[in-house]
One Martini backbone bead per residue (centre of mass of N, CA, C, O) as a GRO file, in nm:
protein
  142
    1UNK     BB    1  -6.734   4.973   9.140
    2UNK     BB    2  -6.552   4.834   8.934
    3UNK     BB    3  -6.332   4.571   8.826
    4UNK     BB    4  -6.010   4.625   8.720
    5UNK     BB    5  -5.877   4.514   8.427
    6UNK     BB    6  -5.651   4.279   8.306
    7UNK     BB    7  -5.419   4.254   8.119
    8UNK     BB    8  -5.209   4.115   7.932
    9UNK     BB    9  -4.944   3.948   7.878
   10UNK     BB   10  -4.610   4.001   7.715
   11UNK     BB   11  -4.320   3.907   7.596
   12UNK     BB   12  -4.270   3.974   7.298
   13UNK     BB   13  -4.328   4.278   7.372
   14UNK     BB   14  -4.126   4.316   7.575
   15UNK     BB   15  -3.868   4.263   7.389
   16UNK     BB   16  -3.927   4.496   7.212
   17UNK     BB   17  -3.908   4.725   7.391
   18UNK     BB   18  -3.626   4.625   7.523
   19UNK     BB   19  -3.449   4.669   7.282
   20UNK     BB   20  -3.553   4.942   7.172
   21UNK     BB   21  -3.443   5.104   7.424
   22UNK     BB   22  -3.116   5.016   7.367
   23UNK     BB   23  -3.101   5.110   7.093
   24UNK     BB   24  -3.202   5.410   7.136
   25UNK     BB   25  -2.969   5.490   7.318
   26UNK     BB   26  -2.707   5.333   7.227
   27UNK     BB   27  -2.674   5.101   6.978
   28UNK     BB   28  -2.687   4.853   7.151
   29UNK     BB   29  -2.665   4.545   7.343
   30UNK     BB   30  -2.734   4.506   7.662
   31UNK     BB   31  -2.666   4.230   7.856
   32UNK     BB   32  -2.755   4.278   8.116
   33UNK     BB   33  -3.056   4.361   7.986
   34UNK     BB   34  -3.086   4.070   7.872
   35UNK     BB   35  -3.078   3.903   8.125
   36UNK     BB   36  -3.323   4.025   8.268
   37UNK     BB   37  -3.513   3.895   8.046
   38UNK     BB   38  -3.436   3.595   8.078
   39UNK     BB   39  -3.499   3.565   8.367
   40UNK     BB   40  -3.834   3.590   8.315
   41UNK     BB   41  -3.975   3.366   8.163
   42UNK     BB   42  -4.104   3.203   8.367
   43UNK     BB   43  -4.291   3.434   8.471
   44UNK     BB   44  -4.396   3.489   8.157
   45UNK     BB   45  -4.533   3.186   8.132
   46UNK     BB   46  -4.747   3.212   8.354
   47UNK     BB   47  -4.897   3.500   8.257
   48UNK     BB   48  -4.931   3.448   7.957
   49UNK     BB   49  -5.126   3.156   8.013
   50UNK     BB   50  -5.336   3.302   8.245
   51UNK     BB   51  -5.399   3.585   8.094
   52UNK     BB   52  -5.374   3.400   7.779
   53UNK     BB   53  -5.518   3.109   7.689
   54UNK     BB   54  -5.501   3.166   7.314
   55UNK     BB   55  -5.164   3.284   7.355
   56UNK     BB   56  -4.976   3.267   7.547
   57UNK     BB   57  -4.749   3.038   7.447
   58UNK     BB   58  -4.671   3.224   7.198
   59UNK     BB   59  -4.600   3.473   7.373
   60UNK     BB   60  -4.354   3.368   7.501
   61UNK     BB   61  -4.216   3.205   7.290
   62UNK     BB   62  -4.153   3.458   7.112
   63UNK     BB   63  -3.963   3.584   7.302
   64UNK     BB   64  -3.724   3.383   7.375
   65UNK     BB   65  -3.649   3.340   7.109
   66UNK     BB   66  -3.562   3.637   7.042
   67UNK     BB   67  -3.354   3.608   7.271
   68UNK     BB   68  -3.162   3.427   7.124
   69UNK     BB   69  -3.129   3.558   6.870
   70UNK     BB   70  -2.955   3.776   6.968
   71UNK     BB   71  -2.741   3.572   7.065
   72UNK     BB   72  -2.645   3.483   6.804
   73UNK     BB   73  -2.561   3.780   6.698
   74UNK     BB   74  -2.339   3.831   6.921
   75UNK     BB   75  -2.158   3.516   6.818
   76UNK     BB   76  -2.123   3.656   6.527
   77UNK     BB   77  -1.979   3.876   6.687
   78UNK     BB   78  -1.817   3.802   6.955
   79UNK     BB   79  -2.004   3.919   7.213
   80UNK     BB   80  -2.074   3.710   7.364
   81UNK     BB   81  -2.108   3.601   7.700
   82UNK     BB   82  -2.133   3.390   7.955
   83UNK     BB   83  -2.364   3.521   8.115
   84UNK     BB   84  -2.591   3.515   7.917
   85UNK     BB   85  -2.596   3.191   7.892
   86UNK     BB   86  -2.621   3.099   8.174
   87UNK     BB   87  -2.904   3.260   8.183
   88UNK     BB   88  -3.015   3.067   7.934
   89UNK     BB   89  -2.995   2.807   8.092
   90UNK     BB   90  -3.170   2.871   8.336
   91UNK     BB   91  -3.410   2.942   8.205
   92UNK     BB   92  -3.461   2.659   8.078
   93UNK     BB   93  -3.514   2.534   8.355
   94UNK     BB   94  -3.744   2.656   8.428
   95UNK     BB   95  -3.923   2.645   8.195
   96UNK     BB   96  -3.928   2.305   8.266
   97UNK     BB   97  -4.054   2.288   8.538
   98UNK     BB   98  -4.295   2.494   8.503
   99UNK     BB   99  -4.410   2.281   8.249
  100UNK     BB  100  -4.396   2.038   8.439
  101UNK     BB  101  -4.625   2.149   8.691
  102UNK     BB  102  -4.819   2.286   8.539
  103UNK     BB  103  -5.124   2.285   8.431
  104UNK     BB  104  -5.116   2.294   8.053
  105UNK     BB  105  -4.775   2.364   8.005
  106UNK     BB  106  -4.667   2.088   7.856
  107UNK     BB  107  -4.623   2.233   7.583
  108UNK     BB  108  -4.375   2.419   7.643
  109UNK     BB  109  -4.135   2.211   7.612
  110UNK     BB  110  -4.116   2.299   7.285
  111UNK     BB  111  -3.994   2.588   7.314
  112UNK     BB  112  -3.790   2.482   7.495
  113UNK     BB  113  -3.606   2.277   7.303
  114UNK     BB  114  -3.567   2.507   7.089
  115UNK     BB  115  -3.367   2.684   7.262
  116UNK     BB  116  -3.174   2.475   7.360
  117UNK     BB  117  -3.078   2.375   7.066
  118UNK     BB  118  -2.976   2.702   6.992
  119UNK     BB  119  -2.783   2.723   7.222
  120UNK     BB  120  -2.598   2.462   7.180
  121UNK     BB  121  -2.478   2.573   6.888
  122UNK     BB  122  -2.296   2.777   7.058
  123UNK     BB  123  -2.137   2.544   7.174
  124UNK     BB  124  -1.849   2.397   7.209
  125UNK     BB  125  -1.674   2.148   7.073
  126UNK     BB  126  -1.802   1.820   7.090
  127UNK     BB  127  -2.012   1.855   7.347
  128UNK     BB  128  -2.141   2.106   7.462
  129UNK     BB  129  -2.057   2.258   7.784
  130UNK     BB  130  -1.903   2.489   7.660
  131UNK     BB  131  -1.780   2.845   7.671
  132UNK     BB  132  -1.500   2.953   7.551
  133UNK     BB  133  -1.415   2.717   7.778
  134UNK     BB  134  -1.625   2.716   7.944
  135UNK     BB  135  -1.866   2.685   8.181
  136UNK     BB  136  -2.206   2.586   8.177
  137UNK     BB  137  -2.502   2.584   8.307
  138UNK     BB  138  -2.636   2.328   8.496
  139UNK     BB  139  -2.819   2.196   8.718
  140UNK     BB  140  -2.631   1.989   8.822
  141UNK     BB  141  -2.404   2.250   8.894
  142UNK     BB  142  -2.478   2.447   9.111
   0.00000   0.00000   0.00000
């Protein structure tokens, strides 16, 4: 008996499902199911460049993106949680740990870069780091 081959990770595929099965149930963005996928991020950056050497970095970034990209619409209807914001700002502290930890992974920090500074966009100013008024997650602040 053969050993069975296992497919590639896809964050950016799994993003299209998870939000694809949210909005045809609900027809809204379950937010709290938002933040479970955001919270995914680093395991799926390590998943889907070991799994898929040619696309793995590209397909994880897809994914990240697109769920920042909800947040922004979200932002602009005045929706967005705190909650979702903070999940999102530890997924970057992470996936910046592990993108700087595991070796070939380094290029990853510029699709971190990316996701950090559309989230920063949405944060008050002048400083930028507080969300309608609250405190959002940093390093080291936890």
């Amino acid at each position: 008996m053969e050993p069975r081959q296992s497919q590639p990770t896809d964050y950016g595929r799994f993003v299209i499902h998870i939000v694809k099965r949210m909005t045809q149930q609900s027809g809204v963005i379950d937010q709290i199911m938002l933040r479970r996928a955001i919270g995914l991020a680093s395991s799926y950056l390590v998943t889907d460049t070991s799994t898929n050497s040619d696309r793995g970095i590209q397909t994880w970034c897809t994914g990240f993106h697109r769920l920042v990209d909800i947040m922004v619409v979200l932002h602009s209807r005045g929706e967005l949680e705190l909650d979702t914001v903070n999940e999102a700002s530890k997924a970057c502290s992470e996936c910046w740990s592990v993108a700087g930890t595991w070796r070939g992974m380094e290029d990853c920090r510029q699709g971190v870069k990316e996701v950090a500074a559309k989230l920063k966009k949405l944060l008050d100013e002048p400083h930028r780091r507080t969300y309608k008024g609250s405190k959002v997650y940093t390093p080291s602040s936890s």
